[in-house]
Each structure stands twice: as C-alpha cells, then as structure tokens.
PyMOL Python script that loads the backbone (N, CA, C, O; Angstrom):
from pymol import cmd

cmd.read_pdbstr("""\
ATOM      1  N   UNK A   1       0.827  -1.195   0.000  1.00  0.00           N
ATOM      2  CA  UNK A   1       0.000   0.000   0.000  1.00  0.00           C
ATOM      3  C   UNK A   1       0.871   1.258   0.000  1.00  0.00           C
ATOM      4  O   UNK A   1       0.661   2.106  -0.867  1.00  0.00           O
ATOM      5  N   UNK A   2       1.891   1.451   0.964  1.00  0.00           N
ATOM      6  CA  UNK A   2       2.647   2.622   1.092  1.00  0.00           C
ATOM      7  C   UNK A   2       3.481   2.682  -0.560  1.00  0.00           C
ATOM      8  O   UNK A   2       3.503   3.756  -1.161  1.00  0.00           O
ATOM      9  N   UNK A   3       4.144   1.398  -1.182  1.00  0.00           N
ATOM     10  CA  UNK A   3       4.607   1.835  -2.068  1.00  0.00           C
ATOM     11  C   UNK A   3       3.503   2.582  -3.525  1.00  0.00           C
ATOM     12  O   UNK A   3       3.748   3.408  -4.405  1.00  0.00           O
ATOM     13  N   UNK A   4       2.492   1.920  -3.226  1.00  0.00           N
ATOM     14  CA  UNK A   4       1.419   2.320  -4.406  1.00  0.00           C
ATOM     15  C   UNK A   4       1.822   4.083  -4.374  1.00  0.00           C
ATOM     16  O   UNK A   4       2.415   4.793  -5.186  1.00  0.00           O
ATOM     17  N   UNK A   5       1.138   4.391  -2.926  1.00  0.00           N
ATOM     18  CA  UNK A   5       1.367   6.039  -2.528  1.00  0.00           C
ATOM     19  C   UNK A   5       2.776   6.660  -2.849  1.00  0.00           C
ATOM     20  O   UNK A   5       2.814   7.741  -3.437  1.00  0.00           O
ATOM     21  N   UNK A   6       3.768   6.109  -2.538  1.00  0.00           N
ATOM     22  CA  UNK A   6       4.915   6.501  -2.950  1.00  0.00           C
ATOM     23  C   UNK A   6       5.209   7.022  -4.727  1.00  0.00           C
ATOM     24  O   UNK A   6       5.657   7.979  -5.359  1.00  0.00           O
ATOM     25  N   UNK A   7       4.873   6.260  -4.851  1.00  0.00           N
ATOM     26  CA  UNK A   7       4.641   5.676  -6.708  1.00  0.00           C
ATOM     27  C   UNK A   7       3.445   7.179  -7.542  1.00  0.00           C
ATOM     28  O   UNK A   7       3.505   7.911  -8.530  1.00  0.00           O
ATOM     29  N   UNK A   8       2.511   6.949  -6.405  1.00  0.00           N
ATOM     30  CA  UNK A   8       1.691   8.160  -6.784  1.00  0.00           C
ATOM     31  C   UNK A   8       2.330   9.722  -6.765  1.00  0.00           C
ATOM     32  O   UNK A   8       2.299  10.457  -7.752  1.00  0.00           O
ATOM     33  N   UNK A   9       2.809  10.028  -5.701  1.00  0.00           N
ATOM     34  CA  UNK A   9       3.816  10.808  -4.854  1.00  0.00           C
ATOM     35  C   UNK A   9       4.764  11.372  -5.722  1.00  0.00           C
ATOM     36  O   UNK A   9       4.774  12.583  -5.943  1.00  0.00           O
ATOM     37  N   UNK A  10       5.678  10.478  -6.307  1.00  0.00           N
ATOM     38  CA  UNK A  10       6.654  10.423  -7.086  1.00  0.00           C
ATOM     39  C   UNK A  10       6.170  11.321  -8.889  1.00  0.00           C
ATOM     40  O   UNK A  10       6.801  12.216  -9.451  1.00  0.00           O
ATOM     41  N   UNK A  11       4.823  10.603  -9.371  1.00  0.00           N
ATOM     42  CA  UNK A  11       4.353  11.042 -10.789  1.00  0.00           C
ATOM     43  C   UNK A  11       3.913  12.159 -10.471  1.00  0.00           C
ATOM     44  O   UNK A  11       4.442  13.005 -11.192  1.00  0.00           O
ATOM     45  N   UNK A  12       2.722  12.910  -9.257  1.00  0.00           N
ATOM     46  CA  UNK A  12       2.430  14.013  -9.301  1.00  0.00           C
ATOM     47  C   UNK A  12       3.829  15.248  -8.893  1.00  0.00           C
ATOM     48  O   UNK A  12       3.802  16.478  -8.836  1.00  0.00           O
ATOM     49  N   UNK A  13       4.868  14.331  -8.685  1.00  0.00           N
ATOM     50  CA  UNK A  13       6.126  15.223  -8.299  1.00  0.00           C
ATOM     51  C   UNK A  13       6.578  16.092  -9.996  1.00  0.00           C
ATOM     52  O   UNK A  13       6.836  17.272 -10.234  1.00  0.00           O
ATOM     53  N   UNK A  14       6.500  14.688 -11.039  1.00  0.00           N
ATOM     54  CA  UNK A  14       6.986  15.143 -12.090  1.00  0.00           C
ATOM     55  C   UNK A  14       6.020  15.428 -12.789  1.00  0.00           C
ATOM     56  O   UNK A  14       6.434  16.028 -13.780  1.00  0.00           O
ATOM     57  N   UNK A  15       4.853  15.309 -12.804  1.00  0.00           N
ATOM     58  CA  UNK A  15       3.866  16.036 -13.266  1.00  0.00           C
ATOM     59  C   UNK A  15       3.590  17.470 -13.142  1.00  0.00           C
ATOM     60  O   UNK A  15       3.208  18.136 -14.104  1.00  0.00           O
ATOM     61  N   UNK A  16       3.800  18.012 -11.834  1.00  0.00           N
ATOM     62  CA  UNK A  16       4.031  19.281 -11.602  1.00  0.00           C
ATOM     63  C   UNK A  16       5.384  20.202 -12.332  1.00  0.00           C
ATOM     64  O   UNK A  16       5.347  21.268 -12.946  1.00  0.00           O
ATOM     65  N   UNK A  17       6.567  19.297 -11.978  1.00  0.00           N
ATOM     66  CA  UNK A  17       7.458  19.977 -12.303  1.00  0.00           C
ATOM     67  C   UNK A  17       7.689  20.217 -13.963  1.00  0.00           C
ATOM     68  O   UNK A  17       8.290  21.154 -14.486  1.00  0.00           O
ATOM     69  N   UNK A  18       7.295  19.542 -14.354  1.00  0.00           N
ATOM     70  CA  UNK A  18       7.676  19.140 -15.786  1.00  0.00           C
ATOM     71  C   UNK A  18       6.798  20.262 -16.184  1.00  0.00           C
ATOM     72  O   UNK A  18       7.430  21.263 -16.521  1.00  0.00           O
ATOM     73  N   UNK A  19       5.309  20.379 -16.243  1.00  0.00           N
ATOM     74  CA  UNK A  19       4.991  21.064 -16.646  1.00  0.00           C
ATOM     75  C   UNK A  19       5.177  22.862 -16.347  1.00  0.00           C
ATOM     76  O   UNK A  19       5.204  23.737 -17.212  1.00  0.00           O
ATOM     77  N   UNK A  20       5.270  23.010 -15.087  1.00  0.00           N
ATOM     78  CA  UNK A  20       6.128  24.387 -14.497  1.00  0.00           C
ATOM     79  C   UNK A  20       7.538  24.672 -15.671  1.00  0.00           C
ATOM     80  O   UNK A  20       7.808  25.818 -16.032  1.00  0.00           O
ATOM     81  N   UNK A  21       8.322  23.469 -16.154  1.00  0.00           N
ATOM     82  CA  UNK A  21       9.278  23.737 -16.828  1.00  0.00           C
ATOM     83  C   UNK A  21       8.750  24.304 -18.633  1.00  0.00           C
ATOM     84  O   UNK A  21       9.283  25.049 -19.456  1.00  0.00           O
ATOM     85  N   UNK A  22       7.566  23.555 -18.625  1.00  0.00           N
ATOM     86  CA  UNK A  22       6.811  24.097 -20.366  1.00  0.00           C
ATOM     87  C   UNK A  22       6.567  25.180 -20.186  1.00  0.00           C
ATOM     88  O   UNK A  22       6.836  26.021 -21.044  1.00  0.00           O
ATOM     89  N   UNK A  23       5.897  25.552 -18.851  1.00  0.00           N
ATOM     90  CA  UNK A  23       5.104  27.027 -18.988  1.00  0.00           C
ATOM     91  C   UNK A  23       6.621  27.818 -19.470  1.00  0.00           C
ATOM     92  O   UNK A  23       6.909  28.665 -20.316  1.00  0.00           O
ATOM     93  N   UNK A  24       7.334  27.089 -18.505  1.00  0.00           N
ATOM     94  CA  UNK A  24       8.787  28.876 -18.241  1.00  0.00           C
ATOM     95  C   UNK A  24       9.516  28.799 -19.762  1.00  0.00           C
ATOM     96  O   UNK A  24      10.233  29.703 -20.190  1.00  0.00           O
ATOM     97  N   UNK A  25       9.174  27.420 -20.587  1.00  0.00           N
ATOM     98  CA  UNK A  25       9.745  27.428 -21.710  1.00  0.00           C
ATOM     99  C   UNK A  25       9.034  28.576 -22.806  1.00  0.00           C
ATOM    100  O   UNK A  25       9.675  29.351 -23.517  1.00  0.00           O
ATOM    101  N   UNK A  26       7.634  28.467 -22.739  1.00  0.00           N
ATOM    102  CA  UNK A  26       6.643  29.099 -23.717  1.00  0.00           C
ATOM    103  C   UNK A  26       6.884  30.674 -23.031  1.00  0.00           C
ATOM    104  O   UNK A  26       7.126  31.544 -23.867  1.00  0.00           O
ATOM    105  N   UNK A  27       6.842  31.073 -21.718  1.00  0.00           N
ATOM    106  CA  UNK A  27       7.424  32.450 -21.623  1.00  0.00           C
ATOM    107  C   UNK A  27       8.250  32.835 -22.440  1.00  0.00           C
ATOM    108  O   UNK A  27       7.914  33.396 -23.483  1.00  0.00           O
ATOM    109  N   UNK A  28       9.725  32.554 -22.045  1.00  0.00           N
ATOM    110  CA  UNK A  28      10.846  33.462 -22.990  1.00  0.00           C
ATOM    111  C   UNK A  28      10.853  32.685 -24.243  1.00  0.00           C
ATOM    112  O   UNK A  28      11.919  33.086 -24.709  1.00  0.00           O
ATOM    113  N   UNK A  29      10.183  31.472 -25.492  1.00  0.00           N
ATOM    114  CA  UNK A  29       9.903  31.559 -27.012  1.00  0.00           C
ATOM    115  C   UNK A  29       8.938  32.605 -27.173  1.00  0.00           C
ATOM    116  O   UNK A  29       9.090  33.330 -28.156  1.00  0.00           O
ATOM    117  N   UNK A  30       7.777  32.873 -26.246  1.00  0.00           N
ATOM    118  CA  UNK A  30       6.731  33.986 -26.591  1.00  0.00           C
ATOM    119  C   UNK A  30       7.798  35.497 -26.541  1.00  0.00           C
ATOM    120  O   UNK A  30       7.894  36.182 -27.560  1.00  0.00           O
ATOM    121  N   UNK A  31       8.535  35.878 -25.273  1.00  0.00           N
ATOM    122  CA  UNK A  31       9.643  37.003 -25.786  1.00  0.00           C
ATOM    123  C   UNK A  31      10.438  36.906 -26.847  1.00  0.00           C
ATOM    124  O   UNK A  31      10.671  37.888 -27.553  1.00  0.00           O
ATOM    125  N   UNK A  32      10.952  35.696 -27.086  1.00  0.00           N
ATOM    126  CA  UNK A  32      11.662  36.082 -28.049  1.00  0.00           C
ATOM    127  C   UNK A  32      11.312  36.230 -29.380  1.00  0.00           C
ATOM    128  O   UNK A  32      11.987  36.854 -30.199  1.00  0.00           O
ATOM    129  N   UNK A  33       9.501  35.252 -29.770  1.00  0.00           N
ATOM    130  CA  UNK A  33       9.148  35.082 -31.093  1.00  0.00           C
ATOM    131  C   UNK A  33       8.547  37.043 -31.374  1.00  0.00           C
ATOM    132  O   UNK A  33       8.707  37.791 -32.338  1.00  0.00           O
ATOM    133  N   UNK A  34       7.727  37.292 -29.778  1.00  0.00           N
ATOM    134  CA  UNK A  34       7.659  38.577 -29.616  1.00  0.00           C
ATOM    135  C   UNK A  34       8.665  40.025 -30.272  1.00  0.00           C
ATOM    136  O   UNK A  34       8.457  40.598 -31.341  1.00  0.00           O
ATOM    137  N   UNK A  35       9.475  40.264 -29.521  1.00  0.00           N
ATOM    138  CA  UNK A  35      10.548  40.945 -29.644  1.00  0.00           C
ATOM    139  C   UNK A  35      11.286  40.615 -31.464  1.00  0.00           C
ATOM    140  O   UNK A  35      11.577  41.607 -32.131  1.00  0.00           O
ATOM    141  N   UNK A  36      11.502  39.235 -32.051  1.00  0.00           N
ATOM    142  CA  UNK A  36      12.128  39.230 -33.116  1.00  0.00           C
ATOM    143  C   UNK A  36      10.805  39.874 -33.784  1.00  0.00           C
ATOM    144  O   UNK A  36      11.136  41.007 -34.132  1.00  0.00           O
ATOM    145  N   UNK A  37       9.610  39.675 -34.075  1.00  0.00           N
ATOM    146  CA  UNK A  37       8.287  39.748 -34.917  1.00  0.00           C
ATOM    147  C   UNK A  37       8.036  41.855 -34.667  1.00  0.00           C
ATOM    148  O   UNK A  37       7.114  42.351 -35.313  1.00  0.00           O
ATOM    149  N   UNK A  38       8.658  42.542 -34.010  1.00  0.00           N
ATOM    150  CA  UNK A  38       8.554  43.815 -33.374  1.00  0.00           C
ATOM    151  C   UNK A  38       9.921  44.527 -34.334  1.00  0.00           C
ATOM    152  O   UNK A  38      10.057  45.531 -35.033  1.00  0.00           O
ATOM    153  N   UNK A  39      10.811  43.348 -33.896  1.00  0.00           N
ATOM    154  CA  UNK A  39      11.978  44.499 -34.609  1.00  0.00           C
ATOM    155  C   UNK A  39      11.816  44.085 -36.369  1.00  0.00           C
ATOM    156  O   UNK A  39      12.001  44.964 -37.210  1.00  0.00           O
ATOM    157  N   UNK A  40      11.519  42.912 -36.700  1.00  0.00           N
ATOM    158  CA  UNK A  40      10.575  42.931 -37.800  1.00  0.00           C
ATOM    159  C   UNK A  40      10.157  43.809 -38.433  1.00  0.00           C
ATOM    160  O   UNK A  40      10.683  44.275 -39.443  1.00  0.00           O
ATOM    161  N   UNK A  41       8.897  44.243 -37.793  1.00  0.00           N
ATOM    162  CA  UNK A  41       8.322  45.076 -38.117  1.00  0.00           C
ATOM    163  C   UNK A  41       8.548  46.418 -37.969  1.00  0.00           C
ATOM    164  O   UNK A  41       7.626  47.051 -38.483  1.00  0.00           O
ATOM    165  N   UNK A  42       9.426  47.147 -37.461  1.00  0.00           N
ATOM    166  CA  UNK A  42      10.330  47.491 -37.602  1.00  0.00           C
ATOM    167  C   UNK A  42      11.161  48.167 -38.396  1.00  0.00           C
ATOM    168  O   UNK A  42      11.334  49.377 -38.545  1.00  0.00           O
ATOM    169  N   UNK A  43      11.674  47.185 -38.910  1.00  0.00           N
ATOM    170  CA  UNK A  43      12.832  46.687 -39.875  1.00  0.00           C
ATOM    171  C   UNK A  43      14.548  47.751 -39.316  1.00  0.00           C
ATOM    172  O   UNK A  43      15.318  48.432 -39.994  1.00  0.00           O
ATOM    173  N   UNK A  44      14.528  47.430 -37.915  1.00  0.00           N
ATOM    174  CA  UNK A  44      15.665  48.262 -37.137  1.00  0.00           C
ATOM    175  C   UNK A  44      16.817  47.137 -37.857  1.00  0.00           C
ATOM    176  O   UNK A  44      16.433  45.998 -38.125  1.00  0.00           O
ATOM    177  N   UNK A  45      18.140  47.530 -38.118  1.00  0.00           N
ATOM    178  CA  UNK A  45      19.260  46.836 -37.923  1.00  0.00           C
ATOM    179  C   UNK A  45      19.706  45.343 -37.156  1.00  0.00           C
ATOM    180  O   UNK A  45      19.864  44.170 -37.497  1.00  0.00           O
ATOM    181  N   UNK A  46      19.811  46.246 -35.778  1.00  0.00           N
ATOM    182  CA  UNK A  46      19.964  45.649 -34.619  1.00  0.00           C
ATOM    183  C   UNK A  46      18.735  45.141 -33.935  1.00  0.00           C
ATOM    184  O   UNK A  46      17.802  45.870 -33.598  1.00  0.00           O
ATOM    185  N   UNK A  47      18.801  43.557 -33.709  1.00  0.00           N
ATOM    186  CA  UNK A  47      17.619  43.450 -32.869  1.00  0.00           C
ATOM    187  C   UNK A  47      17.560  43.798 -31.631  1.00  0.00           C
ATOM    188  O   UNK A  47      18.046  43.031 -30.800  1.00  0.00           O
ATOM    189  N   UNK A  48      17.055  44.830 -31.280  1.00  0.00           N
ATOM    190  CA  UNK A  48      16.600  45.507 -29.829  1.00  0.00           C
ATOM    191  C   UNK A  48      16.101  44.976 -29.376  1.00  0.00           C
ATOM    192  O   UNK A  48      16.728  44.545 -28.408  1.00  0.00           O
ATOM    193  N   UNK A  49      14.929  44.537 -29.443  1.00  0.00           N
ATOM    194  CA  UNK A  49      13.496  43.865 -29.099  1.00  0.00           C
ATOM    195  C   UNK A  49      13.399  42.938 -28.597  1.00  0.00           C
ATOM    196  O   UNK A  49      12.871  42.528 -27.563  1.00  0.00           O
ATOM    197  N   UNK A  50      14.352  42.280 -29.950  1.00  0.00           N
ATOM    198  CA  UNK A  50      14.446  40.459 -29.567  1.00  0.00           C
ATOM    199  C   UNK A  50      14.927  40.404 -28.181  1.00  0.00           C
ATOM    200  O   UNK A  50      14.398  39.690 -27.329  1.00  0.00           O
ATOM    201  N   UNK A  51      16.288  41.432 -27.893  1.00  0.00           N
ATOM    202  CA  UNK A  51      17.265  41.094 -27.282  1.00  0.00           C
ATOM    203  C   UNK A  51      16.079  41.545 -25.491  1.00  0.00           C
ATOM    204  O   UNK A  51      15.585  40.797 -24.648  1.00  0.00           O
ATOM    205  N   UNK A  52      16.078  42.563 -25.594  1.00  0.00           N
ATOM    206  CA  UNK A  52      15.259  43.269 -24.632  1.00  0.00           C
ATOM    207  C   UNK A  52      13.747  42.079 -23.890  1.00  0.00           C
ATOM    208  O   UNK A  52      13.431  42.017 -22.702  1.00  0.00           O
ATOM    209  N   UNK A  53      13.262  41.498 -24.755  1.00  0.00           N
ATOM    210  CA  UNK A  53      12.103  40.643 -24.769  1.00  0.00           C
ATOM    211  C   UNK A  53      12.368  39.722 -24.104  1.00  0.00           C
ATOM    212  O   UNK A  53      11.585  39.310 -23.248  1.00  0.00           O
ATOM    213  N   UNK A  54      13.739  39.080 -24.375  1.00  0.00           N
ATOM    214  CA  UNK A  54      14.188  37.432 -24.871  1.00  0.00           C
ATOM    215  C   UNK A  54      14.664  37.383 -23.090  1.00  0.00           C
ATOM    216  O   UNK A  54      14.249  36.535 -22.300  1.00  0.00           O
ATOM    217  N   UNK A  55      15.634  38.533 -22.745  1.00  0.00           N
ATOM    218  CA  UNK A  55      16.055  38.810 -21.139  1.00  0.00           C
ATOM    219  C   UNK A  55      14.912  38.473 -20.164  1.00  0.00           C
ATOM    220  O   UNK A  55      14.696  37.649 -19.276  1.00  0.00           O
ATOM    221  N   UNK A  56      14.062  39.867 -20.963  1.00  0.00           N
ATOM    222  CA  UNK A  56      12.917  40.249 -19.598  1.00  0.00           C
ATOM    223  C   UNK A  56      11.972  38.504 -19.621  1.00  0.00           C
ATOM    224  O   UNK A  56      11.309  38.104 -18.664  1.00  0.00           O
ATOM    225  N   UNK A  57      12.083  38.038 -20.409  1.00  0.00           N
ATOM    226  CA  UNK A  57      10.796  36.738 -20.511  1.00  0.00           C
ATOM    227  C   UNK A  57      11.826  35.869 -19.826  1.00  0.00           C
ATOM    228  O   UNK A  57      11.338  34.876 -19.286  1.00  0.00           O
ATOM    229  N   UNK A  58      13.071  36.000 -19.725  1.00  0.00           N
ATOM    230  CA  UNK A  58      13.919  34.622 -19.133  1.00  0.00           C
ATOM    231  C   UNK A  58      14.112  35.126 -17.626  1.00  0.00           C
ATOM    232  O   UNK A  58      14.603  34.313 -16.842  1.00  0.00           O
ATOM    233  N   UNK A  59      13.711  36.605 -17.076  1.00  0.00           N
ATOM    234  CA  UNK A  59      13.994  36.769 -15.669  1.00  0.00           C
ATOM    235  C   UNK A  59      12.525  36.475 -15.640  1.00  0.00           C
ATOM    236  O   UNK A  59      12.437  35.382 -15.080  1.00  0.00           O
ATOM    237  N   UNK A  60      11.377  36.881 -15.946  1.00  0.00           N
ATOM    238  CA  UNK A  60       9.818  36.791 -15.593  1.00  0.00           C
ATOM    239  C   UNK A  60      10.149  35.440 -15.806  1.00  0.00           C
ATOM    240  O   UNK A  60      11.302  35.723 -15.481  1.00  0.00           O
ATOM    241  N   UNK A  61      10.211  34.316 -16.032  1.00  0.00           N
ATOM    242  CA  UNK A  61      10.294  33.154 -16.109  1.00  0.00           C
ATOM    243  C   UNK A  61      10.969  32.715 -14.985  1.00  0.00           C
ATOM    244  O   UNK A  61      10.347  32.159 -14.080  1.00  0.00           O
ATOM    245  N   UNK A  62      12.107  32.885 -14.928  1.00  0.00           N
ATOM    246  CA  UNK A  62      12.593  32.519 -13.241  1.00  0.00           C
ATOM    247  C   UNK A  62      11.939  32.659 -12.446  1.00  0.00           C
ATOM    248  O   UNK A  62      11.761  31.676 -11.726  1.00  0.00           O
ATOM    249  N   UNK A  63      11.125  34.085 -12.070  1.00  0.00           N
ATOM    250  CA  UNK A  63      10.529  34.338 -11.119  1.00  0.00           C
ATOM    251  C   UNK A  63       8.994  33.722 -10.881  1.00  0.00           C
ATOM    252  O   UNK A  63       8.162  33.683  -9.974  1.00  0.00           O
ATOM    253  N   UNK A  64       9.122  33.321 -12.094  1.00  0.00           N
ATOM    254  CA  UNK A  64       7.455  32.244 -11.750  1.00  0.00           C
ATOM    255  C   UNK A  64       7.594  31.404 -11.441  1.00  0.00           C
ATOM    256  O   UNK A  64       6.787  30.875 -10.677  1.00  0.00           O
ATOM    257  N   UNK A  65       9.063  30.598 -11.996  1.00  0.00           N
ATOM    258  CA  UNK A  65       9.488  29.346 -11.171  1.00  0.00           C
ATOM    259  C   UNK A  65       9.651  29.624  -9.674  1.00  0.00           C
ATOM    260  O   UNK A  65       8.839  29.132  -8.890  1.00  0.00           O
ATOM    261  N   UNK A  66      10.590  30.335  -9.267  1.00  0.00           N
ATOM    262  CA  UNK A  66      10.784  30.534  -7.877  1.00  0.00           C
ATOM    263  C   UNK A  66       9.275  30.850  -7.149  1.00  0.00           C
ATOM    264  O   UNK A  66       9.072  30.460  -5.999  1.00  0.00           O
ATOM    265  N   UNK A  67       8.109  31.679  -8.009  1.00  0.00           N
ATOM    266  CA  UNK A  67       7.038  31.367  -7.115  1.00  0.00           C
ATOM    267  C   UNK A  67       6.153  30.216  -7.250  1.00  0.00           C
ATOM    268  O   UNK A  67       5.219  30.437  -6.478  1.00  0.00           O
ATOM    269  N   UNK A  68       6.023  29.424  -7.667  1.00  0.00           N
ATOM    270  CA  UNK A  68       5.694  27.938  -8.019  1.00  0.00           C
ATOM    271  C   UNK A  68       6.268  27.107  -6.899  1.00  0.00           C
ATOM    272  O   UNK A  68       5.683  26.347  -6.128  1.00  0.00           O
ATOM    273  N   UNK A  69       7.486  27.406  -6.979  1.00  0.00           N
ATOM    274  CA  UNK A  69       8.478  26.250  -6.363  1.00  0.00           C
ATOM    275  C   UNK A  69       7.827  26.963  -4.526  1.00  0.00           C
ATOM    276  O   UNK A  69       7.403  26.258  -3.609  1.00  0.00           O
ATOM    277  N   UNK A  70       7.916  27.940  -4.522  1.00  0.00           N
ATOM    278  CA  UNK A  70       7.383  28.089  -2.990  1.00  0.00           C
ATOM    279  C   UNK A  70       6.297  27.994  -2.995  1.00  0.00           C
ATOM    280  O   UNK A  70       6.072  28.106  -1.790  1.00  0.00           O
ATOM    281  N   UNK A  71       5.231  27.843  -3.520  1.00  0.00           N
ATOM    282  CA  UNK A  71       4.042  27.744  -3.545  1.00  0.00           C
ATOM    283  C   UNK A  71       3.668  26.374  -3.362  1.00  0.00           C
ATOM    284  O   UNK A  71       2.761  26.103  -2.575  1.00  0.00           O
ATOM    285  N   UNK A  72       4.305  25.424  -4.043  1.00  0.00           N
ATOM    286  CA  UNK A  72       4.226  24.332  -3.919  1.00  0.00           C
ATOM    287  C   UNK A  72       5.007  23.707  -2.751  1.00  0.00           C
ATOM    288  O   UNK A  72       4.409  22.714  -2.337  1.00  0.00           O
ATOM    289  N   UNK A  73       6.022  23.932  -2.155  1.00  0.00           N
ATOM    290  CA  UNK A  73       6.874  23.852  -1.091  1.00  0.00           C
ATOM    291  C   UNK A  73       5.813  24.284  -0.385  1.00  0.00           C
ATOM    292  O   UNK A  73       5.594  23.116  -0.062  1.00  0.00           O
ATOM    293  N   UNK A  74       4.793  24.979   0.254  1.00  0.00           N
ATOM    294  CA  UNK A  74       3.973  25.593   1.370  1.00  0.00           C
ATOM    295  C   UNK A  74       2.783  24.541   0.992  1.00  0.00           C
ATOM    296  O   UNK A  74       2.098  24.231   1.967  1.00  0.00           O
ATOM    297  N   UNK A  75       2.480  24.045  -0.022  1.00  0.00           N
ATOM    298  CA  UNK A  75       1.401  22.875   0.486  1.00  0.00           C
ATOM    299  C   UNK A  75       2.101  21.478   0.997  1.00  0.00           C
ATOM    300  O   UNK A  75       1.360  20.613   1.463  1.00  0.00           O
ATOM    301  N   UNK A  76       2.793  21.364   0.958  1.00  0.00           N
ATOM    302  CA  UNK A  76       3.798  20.452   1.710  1.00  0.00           C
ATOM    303  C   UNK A  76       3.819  20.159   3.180  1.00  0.00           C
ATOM    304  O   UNK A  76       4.678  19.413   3.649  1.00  0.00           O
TER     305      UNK A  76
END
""", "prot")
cmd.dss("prot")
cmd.show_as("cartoon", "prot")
cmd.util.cbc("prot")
cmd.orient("prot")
C-alpha cells in the first residue's frame, strides 16, 4: 500500500514539475518570437526587441518558477 502512494507521490512530483518547466519554456519563445516579430516590423538593424524581450521573458520566467516552487513547497 505505502509503495502504491509513494509511486503516486513520485508522478504528481513530475507532473508538476515538468509542466512548471513548459510554462517557463513558452514564456521566454513567446519574448523572443515577440521581440524578433517587433523588430521585424520594424525593420531596425539591430535586434533591440528580440534582445530586450528574450532577457525580460527569461527573468519573468525565473521568477514564476521561484514562485511555483514556494508555492508548492507551502502545500507540503
């Protein structure tokens, strides 16, 4: 019985995490498809946008992980 629970325990572990890892993936491709599709349009030299987008979506992405990860750590 305990291992069944364990077993359960274990999939909703990577069920959670895994998907926390898609969301933070689709953040910074949405900055960066964002930001490249801007300087695009555009038509600047230098991609600004991309570059500017591609950052801010990979720190907003951390920081949803880090609140996830405590969020989920406090139903624990």
């Amino acid at each position: 019985m305990k291992q069944k629970k364990n077993k359960k325990d274990q999939l909703r572990f990577y069920a959670i995490y895994s998907s926390l890892a898609i969301q933070m993936a689709v953040i910074v491709l949405a900055g960066a498809f964002g930001g490249r599709e801007l300087d695009k349009w555009l038509q600047w030299r230098f991609p600004v946008f991309t570059l500017v987008f591609t950052l801010s979506a990979i720190v907003l992405s951390i920081l949803y992980g880090i609140r996830e990860f405590i969020k989920h750590d406090k139903k624990k």
